[in-house]
N, C-alpha and C positions, 0 to 999 in steps of 0.2 A: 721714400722721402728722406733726404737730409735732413739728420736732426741738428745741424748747429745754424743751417742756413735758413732753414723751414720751406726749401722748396720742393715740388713735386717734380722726382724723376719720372720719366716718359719708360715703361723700359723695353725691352731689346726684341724687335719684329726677328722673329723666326719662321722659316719655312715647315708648314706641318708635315710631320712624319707620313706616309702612303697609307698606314694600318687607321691615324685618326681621321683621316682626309675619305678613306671610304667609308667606313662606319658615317662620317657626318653627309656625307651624301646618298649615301642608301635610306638614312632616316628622310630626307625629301621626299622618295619615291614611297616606301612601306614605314606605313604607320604601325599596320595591324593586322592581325591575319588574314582580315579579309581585304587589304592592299595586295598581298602576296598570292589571293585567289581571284581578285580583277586582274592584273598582269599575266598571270598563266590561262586564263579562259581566252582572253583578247590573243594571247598568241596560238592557242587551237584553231580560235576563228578564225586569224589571219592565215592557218595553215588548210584553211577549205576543210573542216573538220565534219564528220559527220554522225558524231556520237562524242559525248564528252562525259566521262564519270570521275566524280569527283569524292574522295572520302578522305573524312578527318577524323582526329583523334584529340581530343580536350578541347574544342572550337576550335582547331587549327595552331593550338600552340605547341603542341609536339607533333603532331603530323597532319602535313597538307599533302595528299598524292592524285595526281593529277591525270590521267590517260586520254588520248584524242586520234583521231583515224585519220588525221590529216597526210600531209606532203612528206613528213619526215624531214630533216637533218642529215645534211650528208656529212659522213664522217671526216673532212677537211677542215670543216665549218663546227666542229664541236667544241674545241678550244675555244674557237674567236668567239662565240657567242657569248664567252664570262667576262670579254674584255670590256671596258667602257667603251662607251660611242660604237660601238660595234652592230651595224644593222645593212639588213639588206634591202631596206624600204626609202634610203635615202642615198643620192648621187652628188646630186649638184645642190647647192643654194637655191634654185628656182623650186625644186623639189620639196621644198618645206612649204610653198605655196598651194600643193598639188598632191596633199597626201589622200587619200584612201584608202588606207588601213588603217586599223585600230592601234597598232604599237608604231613607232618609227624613231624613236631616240636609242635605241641600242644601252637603256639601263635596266629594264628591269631583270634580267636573269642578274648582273653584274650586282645590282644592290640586293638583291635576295643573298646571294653567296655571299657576302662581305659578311652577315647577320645570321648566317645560318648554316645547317651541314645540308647539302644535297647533290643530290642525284640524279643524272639527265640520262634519258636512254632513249635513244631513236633508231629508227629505219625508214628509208626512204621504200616504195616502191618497187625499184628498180633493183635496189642490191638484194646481194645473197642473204647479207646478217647484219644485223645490228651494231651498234655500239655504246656503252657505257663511260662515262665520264663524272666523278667524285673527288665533290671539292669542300672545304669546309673552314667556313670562317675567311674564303677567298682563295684559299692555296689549293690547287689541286690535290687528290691523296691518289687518284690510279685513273689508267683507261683504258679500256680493255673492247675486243668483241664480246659479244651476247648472241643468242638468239632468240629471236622476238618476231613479233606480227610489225605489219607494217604500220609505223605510227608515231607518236611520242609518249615518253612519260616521263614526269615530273616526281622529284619526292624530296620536300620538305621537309624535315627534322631540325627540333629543339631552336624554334626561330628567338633569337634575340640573347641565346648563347653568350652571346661575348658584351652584350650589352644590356647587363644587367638591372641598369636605371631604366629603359624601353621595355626592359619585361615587368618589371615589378608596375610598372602604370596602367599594364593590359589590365581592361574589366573582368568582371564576372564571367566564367563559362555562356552561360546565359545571355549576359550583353555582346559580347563577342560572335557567339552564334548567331544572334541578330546583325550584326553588322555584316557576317559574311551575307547571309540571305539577300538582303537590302540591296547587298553590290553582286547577288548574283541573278533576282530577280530581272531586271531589266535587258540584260543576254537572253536570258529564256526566253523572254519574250519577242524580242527582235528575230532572232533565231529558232523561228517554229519549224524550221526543217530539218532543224538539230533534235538529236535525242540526250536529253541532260538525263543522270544518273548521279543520288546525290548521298554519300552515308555518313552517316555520322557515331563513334563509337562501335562501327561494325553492323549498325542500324540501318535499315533503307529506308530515308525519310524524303526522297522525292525519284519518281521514274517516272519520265516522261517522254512519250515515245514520240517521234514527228507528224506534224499536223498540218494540213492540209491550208492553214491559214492562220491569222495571227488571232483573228476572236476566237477560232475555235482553242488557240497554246493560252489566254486570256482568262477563257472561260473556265479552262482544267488547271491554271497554276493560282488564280486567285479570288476561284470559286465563285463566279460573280455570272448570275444568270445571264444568256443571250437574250434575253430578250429585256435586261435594264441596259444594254449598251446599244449606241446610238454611232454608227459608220456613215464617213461622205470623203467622199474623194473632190480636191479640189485643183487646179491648175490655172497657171498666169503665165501664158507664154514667152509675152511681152517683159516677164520678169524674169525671167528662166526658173520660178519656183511653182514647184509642185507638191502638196499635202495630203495625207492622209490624218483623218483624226477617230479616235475611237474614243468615245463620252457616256461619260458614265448617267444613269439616271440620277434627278436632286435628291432621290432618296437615298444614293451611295453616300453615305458619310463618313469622314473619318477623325479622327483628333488633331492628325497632324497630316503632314505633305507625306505619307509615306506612300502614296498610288496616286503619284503623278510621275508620271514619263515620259520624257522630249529626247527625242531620236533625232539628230542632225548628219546625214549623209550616214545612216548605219550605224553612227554611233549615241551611243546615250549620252546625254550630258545636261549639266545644268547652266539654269540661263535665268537669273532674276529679272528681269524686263516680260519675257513671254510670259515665266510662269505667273509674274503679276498681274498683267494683264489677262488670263485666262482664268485668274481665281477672281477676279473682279466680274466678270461677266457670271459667275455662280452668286456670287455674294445676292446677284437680285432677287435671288428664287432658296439660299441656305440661311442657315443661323450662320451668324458673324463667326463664330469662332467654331465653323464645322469646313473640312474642308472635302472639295471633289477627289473623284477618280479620272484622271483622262491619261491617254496616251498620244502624241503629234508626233508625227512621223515628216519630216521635212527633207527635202529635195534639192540642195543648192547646187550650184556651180564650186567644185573644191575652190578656184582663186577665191571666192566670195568668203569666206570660213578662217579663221586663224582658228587650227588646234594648239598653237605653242604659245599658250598664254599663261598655262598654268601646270604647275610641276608633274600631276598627277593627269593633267586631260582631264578634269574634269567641267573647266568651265571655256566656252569659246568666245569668238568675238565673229560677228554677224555684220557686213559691210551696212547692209539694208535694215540694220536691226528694228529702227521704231517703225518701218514703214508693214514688214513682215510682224509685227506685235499688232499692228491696231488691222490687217486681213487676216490674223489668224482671230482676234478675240470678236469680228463682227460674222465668222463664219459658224463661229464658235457658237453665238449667240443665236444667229439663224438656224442652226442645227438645231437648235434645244427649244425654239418654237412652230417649227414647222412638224417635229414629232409631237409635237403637244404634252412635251415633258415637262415645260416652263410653267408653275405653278405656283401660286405663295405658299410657304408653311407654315402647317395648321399647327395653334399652339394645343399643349393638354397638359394641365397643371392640377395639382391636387394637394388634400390636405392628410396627415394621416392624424388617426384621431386616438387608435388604440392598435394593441401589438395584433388581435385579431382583425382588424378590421382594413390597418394598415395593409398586412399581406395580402386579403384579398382583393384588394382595389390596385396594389401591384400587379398583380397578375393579371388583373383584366385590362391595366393598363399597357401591358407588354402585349397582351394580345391582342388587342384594340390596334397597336402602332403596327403591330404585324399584320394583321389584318387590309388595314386602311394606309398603311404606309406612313402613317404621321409624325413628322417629329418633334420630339419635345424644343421650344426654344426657349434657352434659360439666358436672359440679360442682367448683367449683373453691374451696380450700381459703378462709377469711377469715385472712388472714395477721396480722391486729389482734390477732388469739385464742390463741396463742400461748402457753404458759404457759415458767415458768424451767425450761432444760433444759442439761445437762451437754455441753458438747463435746467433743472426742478431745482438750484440750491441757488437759480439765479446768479447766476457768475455766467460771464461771456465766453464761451468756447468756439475758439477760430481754428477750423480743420482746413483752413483755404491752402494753408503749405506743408501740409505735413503727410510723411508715408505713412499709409496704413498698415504697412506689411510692421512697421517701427514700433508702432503701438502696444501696449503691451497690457494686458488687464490686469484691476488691480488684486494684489493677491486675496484667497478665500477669506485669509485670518483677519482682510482689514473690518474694521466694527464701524457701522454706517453712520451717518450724522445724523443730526435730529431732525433735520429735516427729511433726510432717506427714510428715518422709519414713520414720519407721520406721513411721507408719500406711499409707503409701503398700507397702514392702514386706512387711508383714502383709496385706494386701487381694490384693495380686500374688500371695501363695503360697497364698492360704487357699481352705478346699473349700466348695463348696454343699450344704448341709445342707438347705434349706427354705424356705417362705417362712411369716408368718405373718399373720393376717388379712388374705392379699391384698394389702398394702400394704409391707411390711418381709421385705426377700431378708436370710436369716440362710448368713451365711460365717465355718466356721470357721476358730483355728489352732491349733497347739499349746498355748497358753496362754490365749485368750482367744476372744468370740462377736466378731465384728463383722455390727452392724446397718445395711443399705443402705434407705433410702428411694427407693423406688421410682420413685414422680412427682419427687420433688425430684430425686434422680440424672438423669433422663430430661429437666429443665429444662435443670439444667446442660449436658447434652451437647449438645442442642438447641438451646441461644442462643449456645455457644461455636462450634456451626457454622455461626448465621446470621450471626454477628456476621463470622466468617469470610469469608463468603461475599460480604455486603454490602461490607467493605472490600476484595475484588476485583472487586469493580465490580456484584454482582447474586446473586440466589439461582441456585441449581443446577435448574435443568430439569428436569423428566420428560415425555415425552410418550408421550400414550398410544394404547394399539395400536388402541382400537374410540373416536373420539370421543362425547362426554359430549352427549347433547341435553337445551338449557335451555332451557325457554318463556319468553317473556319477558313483561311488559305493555310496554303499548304505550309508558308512559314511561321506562321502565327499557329498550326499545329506544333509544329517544331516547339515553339517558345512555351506551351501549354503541358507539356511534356517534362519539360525542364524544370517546370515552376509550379508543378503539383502541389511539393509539400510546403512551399511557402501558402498558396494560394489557399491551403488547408487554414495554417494558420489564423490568414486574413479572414476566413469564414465561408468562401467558395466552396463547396463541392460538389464536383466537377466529375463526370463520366465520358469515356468514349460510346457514343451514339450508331456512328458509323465513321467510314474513311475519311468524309467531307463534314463531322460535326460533330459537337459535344455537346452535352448534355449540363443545364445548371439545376439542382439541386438546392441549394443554399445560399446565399449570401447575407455579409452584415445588413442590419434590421434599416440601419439607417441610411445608406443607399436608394434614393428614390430609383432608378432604374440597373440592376445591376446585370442586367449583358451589354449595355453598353460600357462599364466600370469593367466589368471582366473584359470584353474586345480593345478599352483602352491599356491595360496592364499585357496585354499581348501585343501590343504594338509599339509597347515600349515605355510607356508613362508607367513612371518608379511611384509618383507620387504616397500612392497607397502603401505605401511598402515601408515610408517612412512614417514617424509618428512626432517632428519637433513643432513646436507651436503653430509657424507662419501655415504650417499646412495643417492642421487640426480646425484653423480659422476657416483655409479657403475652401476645406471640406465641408465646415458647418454651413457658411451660404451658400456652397451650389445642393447641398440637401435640404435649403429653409425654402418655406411660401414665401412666395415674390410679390411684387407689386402687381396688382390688374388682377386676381384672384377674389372674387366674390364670399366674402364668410359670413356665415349664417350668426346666430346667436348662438347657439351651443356650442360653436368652434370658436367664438370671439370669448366665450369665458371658458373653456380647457386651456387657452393660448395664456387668460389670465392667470390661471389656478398655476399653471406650469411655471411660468414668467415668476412668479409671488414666491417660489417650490427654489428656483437657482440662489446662490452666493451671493453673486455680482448682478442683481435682477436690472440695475437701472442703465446699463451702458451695452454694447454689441464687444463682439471680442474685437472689432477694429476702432472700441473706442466712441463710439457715434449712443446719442440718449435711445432709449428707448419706448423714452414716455415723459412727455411733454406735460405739462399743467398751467391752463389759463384760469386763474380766479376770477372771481366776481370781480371785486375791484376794477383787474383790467378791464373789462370787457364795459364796466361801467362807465370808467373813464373813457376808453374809446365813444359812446356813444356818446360823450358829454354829459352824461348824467349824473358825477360829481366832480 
């Protein structure tokens, strides 16, 4: 800026240096380490590979090494390979229409080297020996002969080197190792005639030999019985597409989308339109917020397909896209009624009354859902919706615009009003009369109804004991008398391994059972199901892991009694006694009353009777 003028100078376009112009373009293609181990698998495959083993060192932040039995690298072609644009998958311009392989841009080896120190070694078939080529940070350091089996290998080291601000962002060992899995799950699967070989730390955490078909690479990489999967083949001549779908049973559930996979011409890829429209044809037979397993294996005409829509290939563009979403989600749908999968879910809710009592109605609850297959379905209120409602101090409180996540309880030390505590001993003296729709415990008194809200009272007691619990150092234990057996997959073993000693902490303990399962032990008390809390924290969900308010909240109501839950009298005054026992007895941690009072008065007025 010119300070006498006060204008703003524009200033001076310069051409960026080659050193920050690759770095900024290798950050397009690798995010992560396991960007750098989608790019190297896709080129084993593309090289007709027929064993691929894969070992890393820290989640792949110091070492990604790669080996494949493919084609080989002739050593002409080993230079060119670091160059940009440099591939042998593409000629002409018409040729980006008409790809069929997995790699075709000529950046991934080039953005890996810009980022990292490595090491390429190949042989072709045909030659005598090998060759070695070592580059780092983009410069070449040497190339030499080798001698080697026929094939390729990759070797990774200290990725992100020179780019310090991209290292220090990498997650956790743990989160990282989960990302590689995630992106290397879906190759394994495609490719059941491949034998993947997987180590981690010098560890062998997956060998898997070739299989004879895709349910049966299915059944061994993500542990999911043959007989909850549901195969049909289907064809449209007239369109030139052809599908296969493998469908998981409605009792496959999971927290999130992480076992679903859409295969388009070989490749994996995602596609928001299918996978909506295929999670909507589940929605009619799951809980809202559980999602399916399936895998679509699609059949296009390559002109039909754009791969080059997105930096990484992971998302395409489908000429026929909605016409191919509403024949995949009706075959979808026919599939899962013609096996007689399609079923409503059966709800099973409970109350706990006491720490012994509690656990054993857990446990029979797990065994009951194992048994009979049932899932629990937990609805949880939209606290946005809210309309203006009367509190016990008589003041109008409008929750119609406000987030609840925003709300904040009031602190322990505040001292209640006179009316708090004559509500306090009217609730202490009052009789149970009833409840009404399931959802509202009606206690009378002398002079007046007071109305308990059921799920909101059951928060409140709920978050005031975790909150309890966590500021003595941890939640309260239960252990249980017959341990919980959990199958696991084989990544989600991986992730279980890792996160022992936290899970210690949380109150899991946890055993290996056998190769395909672990063993529960223990979990926090307040956990209404906890292998489905333990399977969620292996799939990724941190939640549990943290302890700041908003999520102490949304722990306390997915472990409180819900509405449509039947209570007895004995359970509508422990709920009292409890309720009477917290700080903050009269509001939910999102703010919402939890105990209404109509007096005589009103009620007399309503009827006109003064």
């Amino acid at each position: 800026m010119n300070g006498r003028s006060g204008l703003i100078v524009m200033a001076k376009v310069q051409i960026l240096p080659p050193e920050i112009v690759n770095k900024i373009a290798a950050g397009e293609v690798i995010e992560r380490p396991a960007s750098v181990v989608k790019e190297l698998i896709e080129n084993a495959i593309d090289a007709h590979t027929t064993s691929i083993e894969l070992n890393l060192k820290q989640s792949g932040k110091t070492l990604i090494h790669i080996k494949d039995t493919g084609v080989g690298i002739d050593p002409d072609d080993m230079e060119k390979i670091f160059l940009r644009h440099a591939t042998s998958k593409i000629y002409h311009l018409n040729d980006l229409y008409r790809i069929n392989s997995l790699g075709f841009r000529g950046e991934a080896l080039y953005s890996i080297a810009a980022i990292s120190d490595i090491t390429l070694r190949s042989k072709p078939s045909h030659q005598d020996v090998g060759w070695e080529i070592h580059l780092r940070g983009g410069e070449k350091q040497e190339f030499k002969p080798i001698s080697m089996p026929a094939g390729t290998e990759v070797i990774v080291k200290e990725l992100f080197f020179n780019t310090p601000a991209r290292r220090k962002f990498l997650k956790s060992n743990v989160t990282e190792l989960h990302h590689i899995f995630n992106t290397c799950v879906p190759y394994i699967l495609q490719h059941y005639q491949c034998r993947f070989l997987i180590t981690h730390n010098n560890r062998e955490i997956i060998n898997l030999p070739p299989h004879q078909d895709v349910l049966d690479r299915v059944v061994h990489t993500l542990q999911i019985n043959r007989e909850d999967l549901l195969y049909r083949e289907y064809q449209l001549l007239e369109e030139n597409l052809s599908f296969s779908l493998i469908l998981g049973d409605i009792n496959i559930q999971r927290p999130r989308r992480d076992m679903q996979f859409i295969f388009i011409n070989n490749r994996p890829v995602q596609n928001k339109l299918l996978s909506f429209y295929l999670n909507q044809v589940y929605q009619t037979f799951i809980p809202s917020d559980a999602h399916p397993f399936f895998c679509i294996f699609l059949s296009l005409p390559s002109s039909d397909v754009d791969v080059n829509v997105h930096p990484t290939k992971r998302e395409v563009k489908l000429k026929k896209e909605q016409r191919i979403a509403t024949i995949l989600s009706k075959v979808c749908e026919e599939t899962l009624l013609s096996y007689g999968k399609a079923r409503r879910v059966s709800t099973n809710l409970y109350l706990s009354q006491d720490s012994s009592s509690s656990t054993q109605q857990k446990n029979q609850y797990l065994s009951n859902s194992q048994e009979k297959k049932l899932v629990s379905q937990y609805v949880l209120s939209d606290h946005k919706s809210y309309s203006t409602y009367r509190s016990y101090e008589g003041k109008s409180i409008n929750r119609g615009n406000e987030d609840s996540s925003s709300v904040v309880p009031l602190s322990p030390q505040s001292s209640e009003t006179p009316q708090q505590l004559s509500l306090r001993k009217k609730l202490k003296e009052a009789h149970y009369i009833g409840s009404f729709l399931k959802k509202y415990l009606l206690f009378e008194t002398t002079s007046s109804l007071l109305i308990v809200d059921q799920h909101a009272a059951q928060e409140r007691i709920t978050y005031e004991t975790i909150l309890s619990q966590v500021s003595e150092g941890g939640l309260q234990v239960q252990y249980l008398v017959n341990p919980i057996l959990i199958p696991i997959s084989v990544q989600e073993k991986i992730i279980w391994e890792a996160m022992q000693k936290k899970l210690e902490e949380l109150g899991f303990s946890t055993t290996q059972w056998n190769e395909e399962t672990i063993a529960l032990h223990s979990s926090p008390s307040l956990i209404k199901n906890p292998a489905a809390a333990l399977r969620n924290l292996l799939s990724g969900d941190e939640s549990l892991l943290r302890a700041d308010n908003e999520t102490l909240i949304r722990r306390a109501c997915r472990s409180s009694l819900m509405a449509g839950y039947e209570v007895v009298k004995e359970q509508a005054e422990f709920i009292r006694d409890q309720l009477l026992s917290c700080k903050i007895p009269f509001s939910c941690p999102h703010g919402r009353p939890t105990v209404v009072e109509i007096d005589q008065h009103t009620l007399d007025k309503e009827f006109f009777r003064r």
